[in-house]
C-alpha positions as CSV (number, residue, x, y, z in Angstrom):
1,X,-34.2,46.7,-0.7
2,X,-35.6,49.0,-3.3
3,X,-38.8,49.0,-5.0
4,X,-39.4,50.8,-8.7
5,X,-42.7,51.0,-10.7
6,X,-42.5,52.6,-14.2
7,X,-45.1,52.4,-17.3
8,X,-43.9,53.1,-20.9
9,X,-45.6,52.8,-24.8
10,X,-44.7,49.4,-25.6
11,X,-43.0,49.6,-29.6
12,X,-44.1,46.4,-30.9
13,X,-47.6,44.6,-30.3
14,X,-48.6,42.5,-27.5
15,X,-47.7,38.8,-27.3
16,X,-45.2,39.3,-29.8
17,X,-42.0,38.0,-29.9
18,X,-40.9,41.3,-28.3
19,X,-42.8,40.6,-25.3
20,X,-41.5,36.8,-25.1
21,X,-38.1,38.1,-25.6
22,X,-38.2,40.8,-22.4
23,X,-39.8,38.1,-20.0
24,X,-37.1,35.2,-20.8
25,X,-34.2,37.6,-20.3
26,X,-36.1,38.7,-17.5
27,X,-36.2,35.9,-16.2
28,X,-32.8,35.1,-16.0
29,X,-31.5,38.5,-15.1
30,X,-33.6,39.2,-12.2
31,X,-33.3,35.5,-10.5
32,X,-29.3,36.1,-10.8
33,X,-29.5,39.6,-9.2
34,X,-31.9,38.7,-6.7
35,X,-34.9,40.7,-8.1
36,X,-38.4,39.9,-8.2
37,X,-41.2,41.9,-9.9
38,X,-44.3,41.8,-12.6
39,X,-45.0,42.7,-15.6
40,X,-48.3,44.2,-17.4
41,X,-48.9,44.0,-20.6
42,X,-52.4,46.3,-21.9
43,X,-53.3,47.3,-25.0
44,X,-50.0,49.5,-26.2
45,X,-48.3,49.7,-22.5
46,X,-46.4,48.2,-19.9
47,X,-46.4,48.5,-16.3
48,X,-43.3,47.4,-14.9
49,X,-42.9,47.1,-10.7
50,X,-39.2,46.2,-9.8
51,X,-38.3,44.7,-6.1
52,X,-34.4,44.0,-5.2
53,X,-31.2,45.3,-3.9
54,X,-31.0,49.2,-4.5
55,X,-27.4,48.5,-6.1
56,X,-29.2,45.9,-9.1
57,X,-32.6,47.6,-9.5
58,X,-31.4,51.3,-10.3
59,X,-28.5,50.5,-12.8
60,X,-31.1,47.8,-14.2
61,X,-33.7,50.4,-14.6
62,X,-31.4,53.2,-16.4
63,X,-30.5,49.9,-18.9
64,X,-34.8,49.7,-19.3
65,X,-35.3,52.9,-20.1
66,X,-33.2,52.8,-23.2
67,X,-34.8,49.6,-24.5
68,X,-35.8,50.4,-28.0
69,X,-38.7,47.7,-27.4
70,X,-40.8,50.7,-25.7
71,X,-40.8,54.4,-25.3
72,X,-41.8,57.1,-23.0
73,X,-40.6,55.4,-20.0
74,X,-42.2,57.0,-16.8
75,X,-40.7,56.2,-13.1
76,X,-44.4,56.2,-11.0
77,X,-42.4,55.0,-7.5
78,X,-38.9,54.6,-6.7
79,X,-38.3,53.8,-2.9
80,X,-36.5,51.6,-0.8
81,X,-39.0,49.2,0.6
82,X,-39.1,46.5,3.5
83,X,-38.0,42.9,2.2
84,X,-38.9,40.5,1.6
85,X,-40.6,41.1,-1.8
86,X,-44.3,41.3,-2.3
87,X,-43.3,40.0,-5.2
88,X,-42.4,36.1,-3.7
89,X,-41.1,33.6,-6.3
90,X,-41.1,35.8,-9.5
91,X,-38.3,36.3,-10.8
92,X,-40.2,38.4,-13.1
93,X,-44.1,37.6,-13.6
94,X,-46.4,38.7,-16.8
95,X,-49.9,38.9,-17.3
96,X,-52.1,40.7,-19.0
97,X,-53.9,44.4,-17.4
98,X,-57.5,45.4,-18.0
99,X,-56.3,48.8,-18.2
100,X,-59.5,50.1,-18.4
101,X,-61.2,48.9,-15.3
102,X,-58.2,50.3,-13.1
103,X,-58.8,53.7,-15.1
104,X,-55.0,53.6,-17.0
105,X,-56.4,53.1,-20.1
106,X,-54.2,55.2,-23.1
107,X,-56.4,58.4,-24.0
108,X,-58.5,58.3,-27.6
109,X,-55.4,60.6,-29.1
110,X,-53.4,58.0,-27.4
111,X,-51.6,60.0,-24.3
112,X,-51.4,58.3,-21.2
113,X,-53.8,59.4,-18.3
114,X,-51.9,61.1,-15.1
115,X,-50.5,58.7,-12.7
116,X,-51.1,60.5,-9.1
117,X,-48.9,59.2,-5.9
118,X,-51.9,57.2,-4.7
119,X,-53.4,55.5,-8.2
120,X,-49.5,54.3,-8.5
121,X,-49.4,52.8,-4.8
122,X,-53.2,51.0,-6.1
123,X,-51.2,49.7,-9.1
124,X,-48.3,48.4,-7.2
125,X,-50.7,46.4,-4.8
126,X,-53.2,45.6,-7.6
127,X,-49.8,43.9,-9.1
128,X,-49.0,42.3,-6.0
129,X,-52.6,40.7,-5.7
130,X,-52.2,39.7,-9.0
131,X,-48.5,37.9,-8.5
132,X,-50.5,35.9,-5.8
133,X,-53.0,35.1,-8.3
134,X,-51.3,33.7,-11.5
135,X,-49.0,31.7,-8.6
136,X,-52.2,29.9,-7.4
137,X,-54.1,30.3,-10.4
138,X,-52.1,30.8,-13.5
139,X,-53.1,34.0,-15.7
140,X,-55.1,34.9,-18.3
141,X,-52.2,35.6,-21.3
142,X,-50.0,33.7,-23.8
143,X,-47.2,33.8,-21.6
144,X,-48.7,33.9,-18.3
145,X,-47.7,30.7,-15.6
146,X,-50.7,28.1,-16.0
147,X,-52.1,26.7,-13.5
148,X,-49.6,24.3,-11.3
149,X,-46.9,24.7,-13.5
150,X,-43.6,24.9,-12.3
151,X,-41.3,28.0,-12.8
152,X,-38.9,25.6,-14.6
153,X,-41.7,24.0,-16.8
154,X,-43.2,27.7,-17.6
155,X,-39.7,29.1,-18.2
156,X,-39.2,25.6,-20.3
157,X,-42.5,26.5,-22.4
158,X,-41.7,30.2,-23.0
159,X,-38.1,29.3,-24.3
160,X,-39.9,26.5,-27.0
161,X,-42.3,29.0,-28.3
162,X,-39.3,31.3,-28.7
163,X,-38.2,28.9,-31.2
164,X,-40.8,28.3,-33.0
């Protein structure tokens, strides 16, 4: 199994359509590949961690970091890791980051802080505590799983407010 954590400047603004868009195809990707992983959304990123067969995860990441949807695409880890995933039942998760309390916060001139080895390794567990979270809990954004609803009914409720 590999495991892949990248942040980029996300193009278009949060809880867009954009947003909805790369979580539903997500979705459906990742769960026919056999990958799990998260998504953060903060204010003008995203952190992405990735968890899945090495031969899936790589040739899906090179695909990401053309996506027009964001920019400045930055591998933090890219290793193969012990299975099974941290990462559980998500075929992809998403929830929102309080970028500033983990200290990952864009910069006033709007460059991104440096990542270090160890901050990224916080980030990958900090998403993996929060994966636990929003299954038990729900999270805190838009598109976030609610509390005790089923992957079907969340996937269900993201694809309606697609077509709105």
């Amino acid at each position: 199994m590999h495991q892949l954590l990248y942040r980029s400047i996300a193009n278009e603004e949060e809880f867009g359509d954009s947003d909805l868009d790369i979580l539903l195809k997500a979705l459906e990707f990742n769960a026919a590949k056999g990958i799990t992983g998260y998504l953060w959304r903060g204010r003008g990123q995203f952190f992405q961690a990735l968890h899945g067969p090495r031969v899936e995860v790589l040739p899906l990441m090179e695909r990401i970091s053309t996506d027009p949807r964001h920019s400045e695409v930055e591998v933090l880890i890219s290793e193969d890791g012990d299975a099974p995933s941290p990462f559980a039942e998500w075929a992809m998760g998403y929830d929102y980051v309080a970028e500033d309390v983990l200290g990952i916060s864009l910069e006033e001139d709007n460059s991104r802080p440096m990542i270090s080895p160890a901050k990224a390794r916080d980030i990958w567990g900090k998403m993996i505590e929060q994966s636990h979270s929003e299954a038990e809990w729900g999270g805190a954004s838009p598109y976030s799983r609610k509390p005790t609803e089923s992957m079907d009914a969340w996937i269900k409720r993201l694809s309606a407010a697609r077509g709105r």
